[in-house]
C-alpha positions in Angstrom: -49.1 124.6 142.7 -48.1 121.7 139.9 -45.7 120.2 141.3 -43.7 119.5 137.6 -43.3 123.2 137.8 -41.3 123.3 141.4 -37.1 123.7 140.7 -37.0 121.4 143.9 -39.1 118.7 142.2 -37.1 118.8 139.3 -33.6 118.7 141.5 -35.0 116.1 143.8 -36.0 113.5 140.2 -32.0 114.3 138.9 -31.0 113.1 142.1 -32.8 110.1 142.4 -32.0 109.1 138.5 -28.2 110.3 139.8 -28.3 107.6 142.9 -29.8 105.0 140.4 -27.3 105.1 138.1 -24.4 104.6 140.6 -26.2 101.7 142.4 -26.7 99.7 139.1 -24.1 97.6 140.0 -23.9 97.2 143.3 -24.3 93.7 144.8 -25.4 94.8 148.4 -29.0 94.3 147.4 -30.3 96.1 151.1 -28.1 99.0 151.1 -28.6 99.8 147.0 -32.7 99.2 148.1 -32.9 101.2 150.8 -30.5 104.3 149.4 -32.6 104.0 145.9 -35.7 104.2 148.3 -34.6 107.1 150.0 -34.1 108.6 146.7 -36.9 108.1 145.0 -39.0 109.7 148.2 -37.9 112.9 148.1 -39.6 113.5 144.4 -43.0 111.0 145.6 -43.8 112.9 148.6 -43.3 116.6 147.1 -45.2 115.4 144.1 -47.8 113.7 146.8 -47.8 116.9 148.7 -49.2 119.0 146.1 -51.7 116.9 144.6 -53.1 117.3 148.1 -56.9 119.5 148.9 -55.2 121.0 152.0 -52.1 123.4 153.0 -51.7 121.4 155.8 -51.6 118.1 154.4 -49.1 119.8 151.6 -46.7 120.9 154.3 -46.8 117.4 155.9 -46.0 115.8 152.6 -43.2 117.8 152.0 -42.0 117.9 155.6 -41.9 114.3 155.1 -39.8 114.5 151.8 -37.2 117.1 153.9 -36.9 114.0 156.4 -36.2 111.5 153.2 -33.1 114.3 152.7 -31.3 113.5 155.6 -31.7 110.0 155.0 -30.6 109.9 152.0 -27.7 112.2 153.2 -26.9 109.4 156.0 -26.6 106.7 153.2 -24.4 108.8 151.4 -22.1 109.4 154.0 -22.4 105.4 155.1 -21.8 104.4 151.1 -18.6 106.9 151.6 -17.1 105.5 154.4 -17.4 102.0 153.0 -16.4 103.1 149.8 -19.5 101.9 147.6 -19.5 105.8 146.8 -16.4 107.6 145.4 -15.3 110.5 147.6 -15.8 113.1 144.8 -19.5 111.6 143.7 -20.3 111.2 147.7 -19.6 114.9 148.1 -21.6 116.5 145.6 -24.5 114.3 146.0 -24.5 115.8 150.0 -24.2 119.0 148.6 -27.8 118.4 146.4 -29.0 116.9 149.4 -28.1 120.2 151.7 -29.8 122.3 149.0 -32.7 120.2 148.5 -33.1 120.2 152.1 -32.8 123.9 152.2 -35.3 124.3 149.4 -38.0 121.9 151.1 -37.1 124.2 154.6 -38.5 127.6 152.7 -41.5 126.3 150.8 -42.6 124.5 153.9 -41.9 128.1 155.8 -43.7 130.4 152.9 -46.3 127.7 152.9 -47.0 128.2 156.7 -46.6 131.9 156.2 -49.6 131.6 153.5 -51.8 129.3 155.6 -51.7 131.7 158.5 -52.6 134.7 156.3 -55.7 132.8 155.3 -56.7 132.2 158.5 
């Protein structure tokens, strides 16, 4: 599986270069670090995931990467509320997270569904 080939890959780099781009500014040096961090794992640790020998360590990988969505879903909703985020940019970015999230939730499941076939 090439990971440059996965839609979710490819959604998870826009929406990193997407949170980039509206933190270029921002003066709160830790909060633009760690939301940009958040960001930027979701792509690493699917990309991580399948240059991995093992299912198992794959599904880890990108179980991890689900986990970066809700972070990065949590500093969305905290930029929101303390308006470094504009309401209409602060929704659709949770919306990509939700999907991303929901993407990473059925690879991970047809992943398990393969490893146990294999068995």
């Amino acid at each position: 599986m090439k990971y440059e080939d996965l839609k979710v890959w490819k959604l998870s780099i826009n929406l990193s270069c997407h949170i980039y781009q509206l933190m270029k500014t921002n003066k709160d040096f830790g909060f633009k670090d760690q939301i940009c961090r958040s960001a930027v794992s979701i792509p690493s640790n699917i990309a991580e995931g399948c240059e991995r020998i093992h299912i198992k360590e794959t599904i880890n990988f990108l179980s991890i990467a689900k986990g970066s969505v809700g972070e990065l879903k949590t500093q969305i909703i905290i930029g929101q509320k303390i308006r470094y985020l504009p309401h209409e940019n602060a929704e659709s970015l949770k919306r990509e997270c939700d999907h991303i999230g929901r993407m990473l939730g059925s690879l991970i499941k047809s992943l398990r569904a393969t490893k146990l076939n294999s068995v």
